[in-house]
C-alpha positions, 0 to 999 in steps of 0.5 A: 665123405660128402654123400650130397655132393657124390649124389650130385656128381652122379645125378648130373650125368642122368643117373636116377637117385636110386643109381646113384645111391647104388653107386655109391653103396657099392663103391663105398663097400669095396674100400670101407666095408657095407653100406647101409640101409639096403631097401634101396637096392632090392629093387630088380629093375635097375637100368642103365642112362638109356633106360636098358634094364640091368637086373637087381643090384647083384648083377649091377654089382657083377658088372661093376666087378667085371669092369674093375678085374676083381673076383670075388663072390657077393650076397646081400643080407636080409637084415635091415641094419646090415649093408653087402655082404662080399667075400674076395677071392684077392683081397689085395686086388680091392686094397690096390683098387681105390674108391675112384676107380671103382665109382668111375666103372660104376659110371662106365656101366651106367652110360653104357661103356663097352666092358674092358674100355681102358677109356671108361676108367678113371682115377685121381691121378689118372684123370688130373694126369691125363686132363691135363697132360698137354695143356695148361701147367699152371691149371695142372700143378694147382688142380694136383696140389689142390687135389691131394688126398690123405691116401694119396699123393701127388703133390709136386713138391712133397708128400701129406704125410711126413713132410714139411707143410710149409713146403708143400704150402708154398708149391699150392700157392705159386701153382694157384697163382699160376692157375689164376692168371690163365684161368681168372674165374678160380679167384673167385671160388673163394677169395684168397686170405680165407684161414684154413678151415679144417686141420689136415691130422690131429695135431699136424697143424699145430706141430707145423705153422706151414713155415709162416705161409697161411695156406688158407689163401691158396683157398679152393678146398677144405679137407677132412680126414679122408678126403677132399672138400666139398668143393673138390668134390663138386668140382669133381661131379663138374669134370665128371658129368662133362667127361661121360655127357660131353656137355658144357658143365658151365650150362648147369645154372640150375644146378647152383641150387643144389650146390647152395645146400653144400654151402657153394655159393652160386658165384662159387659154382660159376666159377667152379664150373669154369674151372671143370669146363677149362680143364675139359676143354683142355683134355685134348678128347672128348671136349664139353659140347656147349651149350646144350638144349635139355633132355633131347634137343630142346629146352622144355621150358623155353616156350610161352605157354600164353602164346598161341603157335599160330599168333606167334610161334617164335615166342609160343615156342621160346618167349619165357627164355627171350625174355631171360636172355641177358645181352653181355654188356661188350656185346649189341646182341645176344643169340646162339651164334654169339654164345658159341662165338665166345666160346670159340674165341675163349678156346683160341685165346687159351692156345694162343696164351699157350703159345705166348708162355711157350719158352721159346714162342713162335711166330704166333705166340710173339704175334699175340704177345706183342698185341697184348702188350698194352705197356709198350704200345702206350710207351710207343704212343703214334710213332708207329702211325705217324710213320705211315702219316708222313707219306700222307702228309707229305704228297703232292699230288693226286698221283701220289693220293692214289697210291696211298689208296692203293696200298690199302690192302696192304696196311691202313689206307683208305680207299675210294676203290675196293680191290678183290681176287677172285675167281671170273664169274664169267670164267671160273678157273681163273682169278680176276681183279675186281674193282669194287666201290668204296670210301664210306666209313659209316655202314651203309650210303644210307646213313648219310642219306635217310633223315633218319639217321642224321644223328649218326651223321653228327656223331660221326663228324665229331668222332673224326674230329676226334681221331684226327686230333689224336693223330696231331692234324691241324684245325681238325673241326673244319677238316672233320666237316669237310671229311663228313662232306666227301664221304656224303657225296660219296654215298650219292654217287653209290650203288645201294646194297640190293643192287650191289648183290646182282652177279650180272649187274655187277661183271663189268670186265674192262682193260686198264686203258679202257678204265682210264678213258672211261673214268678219267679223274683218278690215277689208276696206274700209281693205284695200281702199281702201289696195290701190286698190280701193275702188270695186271692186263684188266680188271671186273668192274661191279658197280661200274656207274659209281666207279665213274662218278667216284674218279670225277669225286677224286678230281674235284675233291681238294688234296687238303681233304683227302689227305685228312680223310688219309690221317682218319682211315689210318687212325680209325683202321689201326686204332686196335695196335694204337695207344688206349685212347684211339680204341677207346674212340673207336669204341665210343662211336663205332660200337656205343653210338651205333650199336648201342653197346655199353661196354669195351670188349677185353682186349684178348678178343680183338687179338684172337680176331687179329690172330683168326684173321693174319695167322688163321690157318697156323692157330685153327688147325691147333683148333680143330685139333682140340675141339672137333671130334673126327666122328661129330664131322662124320655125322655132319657129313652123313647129315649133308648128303641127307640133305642132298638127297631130300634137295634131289627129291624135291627138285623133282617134284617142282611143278615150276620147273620143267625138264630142261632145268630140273636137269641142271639142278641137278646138276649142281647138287651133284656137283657140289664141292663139300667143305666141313669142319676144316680145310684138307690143306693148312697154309703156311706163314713162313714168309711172314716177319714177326717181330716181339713187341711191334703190335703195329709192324706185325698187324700191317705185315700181316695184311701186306702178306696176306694180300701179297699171297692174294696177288700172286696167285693171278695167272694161275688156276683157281684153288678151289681147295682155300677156305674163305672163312675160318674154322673157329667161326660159326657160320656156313656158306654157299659160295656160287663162283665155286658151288661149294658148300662150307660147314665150318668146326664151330657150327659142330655142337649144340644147339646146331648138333649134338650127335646124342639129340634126338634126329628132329632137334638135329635136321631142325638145327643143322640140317636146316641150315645145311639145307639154308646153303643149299637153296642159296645154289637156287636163291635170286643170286645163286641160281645165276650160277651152273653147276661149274661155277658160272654165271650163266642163264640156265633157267628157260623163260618159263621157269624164270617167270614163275621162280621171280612170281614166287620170289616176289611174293616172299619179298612181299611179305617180308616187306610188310615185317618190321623189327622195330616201328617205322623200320621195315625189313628191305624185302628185296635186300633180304630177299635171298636169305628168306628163300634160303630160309624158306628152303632150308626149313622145307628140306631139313624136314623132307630129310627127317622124314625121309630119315623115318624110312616110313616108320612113325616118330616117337611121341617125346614129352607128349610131342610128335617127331614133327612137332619137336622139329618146329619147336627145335627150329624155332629155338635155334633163332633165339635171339636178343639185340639192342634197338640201335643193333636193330635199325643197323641190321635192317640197313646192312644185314641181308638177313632178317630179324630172328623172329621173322626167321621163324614166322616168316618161315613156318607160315609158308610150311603146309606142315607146321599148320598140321603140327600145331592145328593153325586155322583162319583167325590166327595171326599168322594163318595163311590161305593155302594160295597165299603160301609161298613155295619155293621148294 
């Protein structure tokens, strides 16, 4: 056997060297007799992966014995030559137990597994079997082809011994094929046409020539005489440490050193461990928790040490593993929300590819093949778009202009006018039309607006030109002009973004009439009647002064025009279903020129968005399912009403906030509607058509039935029950209309939790934005609303004042930060994520302190409970991004740049002064006046 790769598998779950020798000694000595030397288990104090002391090797012997059901009687011998000395009571009970099942109990001790757990123990056959029972055939018949051994036999189509090579050959290859077309990294373990390395008998090679297949292209393994290669043993320390740690084997690049000297090349072991994390994930249990931040919740490594915390305390405390953060070359940043997105969207796509291969798909598999499907949307070219163009091309009239708006939300239209259902802030219970402003194609007014950006401008032009003369529109130069000259008025007439944030501001409720009368330029009742609306009785205006100022826009603007601005959005909406050289524009401008990304996505990726998106439900309760354990959303649970609590002890220590308000707030803490990990209720798509091979039918049916779902709720109650974002996202929310907080499935796992991380790592990750969603209840926008969900003036004039001094200050601050030179953050646009940051920070460490019931935090690693939060929170905003993400984030985003995330935070935090002895003369030092407090 190969004793190293053993001892690595063994390692990697947290096993000392001496364990693991121990392990093995004794697993080795079941099946094939002793073992030695023996110096290395005379030792009395071996312990198990808490640290929990055992006793010497006969009692970790016993315990193994115990485990496995066998009886028999051991002592260990004096001399150095000799190995352990047992005498079985059954022999045949070691001869029916294999190696595995014995180094597996072995593990079973070591992490502390309940004697007699049918869980803990794992065989070949069992493990493969069970891996891999449900999911992934392809993966499951190569993986048990592959993993055969001399003893063993579980080959699909024959036996080892006894039978035609050539037979069991061909069964490896079809199954390797298979594997590799659903998991492509197995290509690249070894290439395929490598010659057999090892012959599988003596003579079995030569007395079969494999009936003419050269089974050394199936290529994962090597075999030896009595067992699997290095590779599969690697492979197996892989699946090993994910099942007994719960981690990501893919997060194990340091490890690839180790693999080297086992003749694994790194490019070899990535691709190993994806194959390990792809059956893992697969499993259907416990799946791997990715990625993982070292021993206890933090990487030990990440921090600068040239740095002092209080000039820098974002790169004092991660600025070696910023700098080594790579951005993917199809992505504008890289940070954890994106690591885990990835890992998300690779989960979704493995059970839609299951769904598709299903014999008989059902409606989300034909969804997602038709998506795929490249060949037939390049066979079909724009006959689907030029469909929907001849209404375009053939209106007459402004009327009929309008409702080919108004079907926007039904298909690919554009708009002038955005149109919502959503609860009435100013009657909660009941849904409401919302009219919002609309048109622009760029990301905000201000690019067409800012000098700055007049080259963004200019590459938009010639993208429009682009997309319109795919489309087949005549002299689409001059139309793409005149469309850059619509959609630049249309940002003069525009509110900007702070303003449109403002839930007062933004309540403007009006009858259909009262609209006509007052913005008399558009055609509102054909907009509306081709929206499904035309019985509604009003509507809530939100930037009512623009929407004015827009329906005059529509009067003066030629037909000519908008209907070319009608060809561009249609093509610019649908380019994902259309032939490649559309995506392919989009991409050149939308995301090279301005983001600055250099590389297309793969196309999967826009299909599980889509899929996310029309067929949610359907596809993430198949999800959850899999990836979220019902005891990790427990804990999440139990971390939120922590929160709450540290909330309700802050709230009452406010000085800015007098008797009558405190009284509501708490009132909307304890009326908080709690959403976490996924919905109670699954929706159901049976009302909408799917048909095989129509990418663009079936993306435009999904948006009519999803808006169609939309409209037909009005006149009924508000379902307070609906998720407005998706259980594969990660991501939280505060939601004011409803005083709800949501927690979805993949913000479940580390870095944000990891239920074995110490409790400073985890109230610093997750709590900190558990406590995030909480303070936007209190935030410039959520504190409009009550406690049922209304906007509503419940602060007295007092408490307003001095919350807007406090929050005035913050912007302040933020003001003054700027991401890239010349580019400042927007204080004011980000003003309501600075408190909820502020806020979270504050909370998630009163909820750690408070979780100490009055006890002192271990000192870990020479850091103190406190200390371990900073540095915890600090990692949890690593964070890479490209300089043209960078000047798009600072118009659009209202969040601030990462490393303000953690600055701009920490310097407000009286605590975090005590915890790193900041003192006047460092750069982020703050007199106790100057600091803002929020909380």
């Amino acid at each position: 056997m190969n004793i190293k790769v053993l001892l690595l598998g063994f390692t990697l779950i947290g096993a000392t060297p001496a364990q693991a020798e121990t392990i093995l000694f004794i697993g080795n000595s079941f099946t094939y007799g002793a073992y030695s030397p023996v110096q290395h288990y005379r030792s009395d104090a071996v312990t198990d992966l808490n640290g929990e002391r055992i006793g010497g090797v006969p009692a970790l012997f016993e315990m193994f014995t115990r485990q496995a059901g066998l009886d028999y009687e051991v002592s260990l011998e004096t001399a150095p030559s000799k190995g352990l000395d047992f005498h079985l009571t059954d022999k045949a009970a070691v001869i029916d137990r294999s190696w595995d099942h014995v180094v597996m109990q072995g593990l079973s001790v070591l992490d502390a597994k309940k004697p007699g757990d049918a869980s803990s123990t794992v065989t070949y056959a069992g493990l493969l079997s069970e891996l891999f029972r449900r999911h992934n055939p392809a993966v499951r018949l190569w993986l048990t082809a592959t993993w055969s051994r001399a003893d063993q036999t579980y080959l699909p189509g024959g036996r080892w011994y006894g039978q035609p090579i050539g037979a069991m050959a061909r069964d490896v290859r079809r199954a390797y094929d298979l594997a590799a077309a659903a998991t492509p990294a197995i290509r690249d373990v070894i290439p395929v046409g490598q010659a057999w390395t090892r012959a599988i008998d003596d003579g079995v090679a030569d007395a079969n020539p494999y009936d003419g297949i050269d089974a050394g292209k199936v290529g994962l393994w090597a075999y030896d005489h009595y067992h699997g290669s290095t590779h599969g043993y690697y492979l197996q320390a892989l699946v090993v440490f994910g099942r007994v740690t719960g981690k990501d084997p893919r997060m194990l690049g340091e490890k690839e050193i180790a693999a080297s000297e086992l003749g694994i090349s790194p490019a070899q072991a990535r691709a190993l461990q994806q194959v390990a994390f792809d059956a893992l994930a697969a499993e259907g249990g416990r799946s791997p928790a990715a990625p993982v931040h070292g021993r206890w919740g933090l990487a030990p490594d990440a921090g600068d040490p040239t740095v002092r915390p209080g000039d820098d305390f974002y790169r004092f405390a991660q600025g070696r593993a910023v700098a080594a953060m790579e951005i993917p070359a199809d992505r504008p940043r890289q940070n954890w929300f994106s690591i885990l997105d990835d890992l998300s969207r690779e989960r979704q796509n493995a059970i839609l590819v299951e769904a598709a291969a299903a014999p008989k798909p059902d409606a989300l598999g034909l969804f997602y093949a038709a998506h795929m499907d490249e060949a037939r949307i390049e066979a079909l070219g724009t006959a689907p778009l030029d469909a929907d163009l001849k209404r375009v091309r053939g209106a007459r009239d402004r009327d009929a202009i309008a409702a080919i708006m108004g079907s926007a939300n039904r298909g690919f239209a554009g708009s002038l006018f955005q149109l919502r259902i959503r609860a009435d802030a100013r009657d909660p219970d009941r849904y409401a039309v919302q009219l919002l402003q609309g048109g622009l194609s760029l990301p905000d007014r201000d690019y067409y607006l800012d000098p700055r950006y007049r080259g963004d401008v200019r590459a938009f032009q010639a993208y429009v030109a682009t997309m319109l003369k795919l489309a087949g529109w005549a002299n689409a130069e001059c139309a793409a002009e005149a469309v850059v000259a619509l959609e630049t008025r249309i940002a003069q007439a525009s509110w900007s973004r702070a303003d449109s944030l403002d839930p007062e501001r933004t309540h403007h409720p009006m009858t259909v009439a009262a609209l006509e009368a007052a913005a008399p330029g558009f055609a509102w009742r054909p907009f509306l009647a081709s929206a499904g609306l035309a019985d509604s009785d009003g509507l809530v205006l939100a930037q009512d002064s623009a929407i004015v100022r827009l329906a005059a826009l529509f009067a003066e603007t030629p037909i000519e025009t908008l209907k070319a601005w009608q060809v561009f959005s249609h093509a610019d909406n649908a380019a994902e279903i259309l032939p490649a050289r559309f995506g392919a524009a989009r991409f050149g401008f939308r995301d090279k020129a301005l983001q600055g990304t250099p590389a297309m996505p793969a196309r999967w990726r826009q299909a599980v968005l889509t899929l996310d998106r029309y067929m949610s439900d359907t596809l993430n309760r198949r999800y959850v399912e899999r990836h979220l354990p019902p005891a990790t959303r427990q804990a999440v649970i139990q971390l939120l009403t922590n929160l709450e609590k540290a909330a309700a002890a802050r709230i009452d220590r406010l000085d800015r906030m007098g008797p009558e308000t405190r009284k509501e707030a708490h009132a909307k803490i304890a009326g908080l509607l709690r959403k976490v990990g996924h919905p109670d209720q699954w929706r159901d798509y049976a009302g909408l058509e799917v048909v095989a091979g129509d990418a663009y039918g079936n993306l435009r049916r999904g948006r009519a039935f999803d808006w169609d779902m939309r409209v037909a709720r009005l006149g009924n109650p508000v379902d307070r029950s609906e998720w407005q974002i998706t259980p594969a996202l990660v991501d939280a929310t505060y939601n004011g209309s409803r005083n709800e907080v949501l927690f979805t499935a993949a913000l479940m796992q580390p870095p944000f939790f990891d239920p074995s991380a110490d409790p400073a790592a985890n109230y610093a990750a997750i709590g900190a934005v558990i406590g995030h969603e909480l303070s936007h209840a209190f935030d410039t926008i959520g504190r409009r609303y009550d406690a049922r969900g209304q906007v509503r003036d419940w602060w007295t004039p007092q408490d307003d004042a001095r919350f807007r001094t406090e929050a005035s200050r913050l912007g302040a601050q933020y003001s003054r930060y700027e991401p890239l030179p010349g580019f400042p953050l927007n204080g004011e646009l980000t003003m309501a994520e600075n408190i909820a940051d502020l806020g979270g920070a504050v909370l998630a460490l009163e909820a750690y302190r408070m979780s100490l019931d009055g006890k002192a935090a271990p000192v870990i690693d020479g850091l103190t409970g406190e200390q371990r939060f900073f540095h915890a929170f600090a990692q949890l905003w690593r964070s890479r991004q490209r300089d043209e993400t960078a000047r798009l984030r600072i118009l659009l985003d209202s969040h601030a740049a990462e490393q303000f995330r953690v600055n701009g935070v920490v310097r407000n935090i009286d605590a975090w002064y005590d915890a790193f002895d900041v003192r006047p003369g460092d750069a982020l030092y703050l007199a106790q006046a100057d600091r803002v407090r929020i909380w």
